[in-house]
C-alpha positions in Angstrom: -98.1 35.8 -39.6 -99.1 32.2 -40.9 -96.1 30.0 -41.5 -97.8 26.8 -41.7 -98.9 27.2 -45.6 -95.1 27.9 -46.5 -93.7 25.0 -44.7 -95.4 22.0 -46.8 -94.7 24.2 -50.0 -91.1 24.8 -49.1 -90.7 20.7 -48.5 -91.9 20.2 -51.6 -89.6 22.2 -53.8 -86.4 21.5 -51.8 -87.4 17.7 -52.6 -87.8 18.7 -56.4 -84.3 20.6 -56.3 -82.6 17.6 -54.7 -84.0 15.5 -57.9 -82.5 17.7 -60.2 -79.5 18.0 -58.7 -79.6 14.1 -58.5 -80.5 13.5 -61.8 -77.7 16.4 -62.8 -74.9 14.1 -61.5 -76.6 10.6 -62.6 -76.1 12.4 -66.3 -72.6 13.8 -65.8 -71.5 9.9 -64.4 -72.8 8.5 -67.5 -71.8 11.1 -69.8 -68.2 10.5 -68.2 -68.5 6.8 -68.4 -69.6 6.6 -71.6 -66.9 8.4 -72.6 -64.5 6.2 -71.0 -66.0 3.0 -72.2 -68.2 3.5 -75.5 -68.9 -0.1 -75.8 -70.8 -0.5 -72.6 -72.8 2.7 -73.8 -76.3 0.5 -74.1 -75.7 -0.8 -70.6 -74.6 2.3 -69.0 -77.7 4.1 -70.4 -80.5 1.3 -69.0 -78.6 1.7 -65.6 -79.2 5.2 -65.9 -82.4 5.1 -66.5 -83.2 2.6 -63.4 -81.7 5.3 -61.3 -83.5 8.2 -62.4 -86.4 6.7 -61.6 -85.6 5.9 -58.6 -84.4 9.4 -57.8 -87.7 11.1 -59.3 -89.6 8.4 -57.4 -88.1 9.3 -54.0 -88.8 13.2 -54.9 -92.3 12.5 -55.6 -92.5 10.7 -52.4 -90.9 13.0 -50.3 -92.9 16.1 -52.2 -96.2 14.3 -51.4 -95.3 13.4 -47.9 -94.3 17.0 -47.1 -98.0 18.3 -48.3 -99.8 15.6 -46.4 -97.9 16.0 -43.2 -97.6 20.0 -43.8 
């Protein structure tokens, strides 16, 4: 039985479910923020976007270092 493919595959995805999850509660704080403060909306939502792409950055990295290592 050959385990080695499945490890660098199964890195990958648990990276990508971590992003979404991530970027799940990134949405639901600003969502709830905004909702709290609708004047700050504008700044609330370039924050947001700063830290999604930090988050899909990481998952990207962490995706591509499980395939290179795997």
């Amino acid at each position: 039985m050959e385990t080695i493919g499945i490890v660098p595959g199964l890195g990958a995805g648990l990276a990508v479910i971590g992003a979404g999850i991530g970027i799940g509660l990134i949405g639901k704080g600003v969502a709830e923020a905004i909702a709290r403060q609708p004047e700050a909306a504008a700044e609330i939502r370039s924050q947001t976007f700063l830290l999604a792409i930090l988050v899909e950055g990481a998952a990207i990295l962490l995706g591509l270092l499980s395939l290179v290592l795997g």
